[in-house]
C-alpha positions in Angstrom: -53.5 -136.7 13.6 -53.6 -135.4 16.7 -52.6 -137.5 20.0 -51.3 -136.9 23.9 -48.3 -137.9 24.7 -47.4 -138.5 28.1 -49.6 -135.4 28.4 -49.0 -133.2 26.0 -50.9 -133.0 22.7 -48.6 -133.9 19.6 -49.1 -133.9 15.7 -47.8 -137.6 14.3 -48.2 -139.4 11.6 -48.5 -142.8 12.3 -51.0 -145.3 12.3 -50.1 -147.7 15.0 -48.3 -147.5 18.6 -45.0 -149.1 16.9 -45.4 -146.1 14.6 -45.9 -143.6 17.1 -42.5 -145.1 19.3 -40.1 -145.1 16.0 -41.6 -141.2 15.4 -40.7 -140.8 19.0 -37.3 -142.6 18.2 -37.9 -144.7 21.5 -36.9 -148.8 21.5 -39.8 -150.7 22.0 -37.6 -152.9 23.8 -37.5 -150.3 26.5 -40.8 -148.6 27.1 -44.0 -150.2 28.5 -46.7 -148.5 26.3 -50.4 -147.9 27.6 -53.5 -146.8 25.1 -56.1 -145.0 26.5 -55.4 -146.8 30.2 -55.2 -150.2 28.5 -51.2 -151.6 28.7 -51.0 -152.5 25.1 -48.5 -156.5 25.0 -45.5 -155.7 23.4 -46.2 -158.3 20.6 -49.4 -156.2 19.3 -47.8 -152.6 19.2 -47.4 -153.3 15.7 -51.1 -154.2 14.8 -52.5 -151.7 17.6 -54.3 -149.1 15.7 -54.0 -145.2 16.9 -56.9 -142.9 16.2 -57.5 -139.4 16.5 -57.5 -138.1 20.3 -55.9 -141.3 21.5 -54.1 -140.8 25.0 -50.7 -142.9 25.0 -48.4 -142.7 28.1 -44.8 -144.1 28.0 -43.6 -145.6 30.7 -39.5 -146.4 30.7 -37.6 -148.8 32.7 -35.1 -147.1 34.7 -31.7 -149.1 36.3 -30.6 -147.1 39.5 -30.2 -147.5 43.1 -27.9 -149.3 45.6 
């Protein structure tokens, strides 16, 4: 199926988010996930269906500064 990515259109195949993050070989630990503008909990990325066309963006925590 097809899906965007963070923008750009990608071939996986998986069936939920958690799917699409372990095809992505991302920790779900260390991503905030949002479907189709919706910030999907991290305690239903495993039961939160993907579908044809869906739009994820993945946004990473990032440790920096002074």
């Amino acid at each position: 199926m097809q899906v965007t990515i963070n923008g750009k259109p990608e071939d996986v195949q998986a069936s939920t988010v958690l799917g699409v993050l372990k095809h992505k070989e991302v920790d779900p630990h260390m991503v905030a996930v949002e479907l189709n503008t919706q910030i999907v909990e991290r305690d239903k990325l495993e039961t939160t269906p993907i579908k044809d066309g869906d739009k994820l963006e993945f946004l990473f925590f990032m440790g920096g500064g002074e």
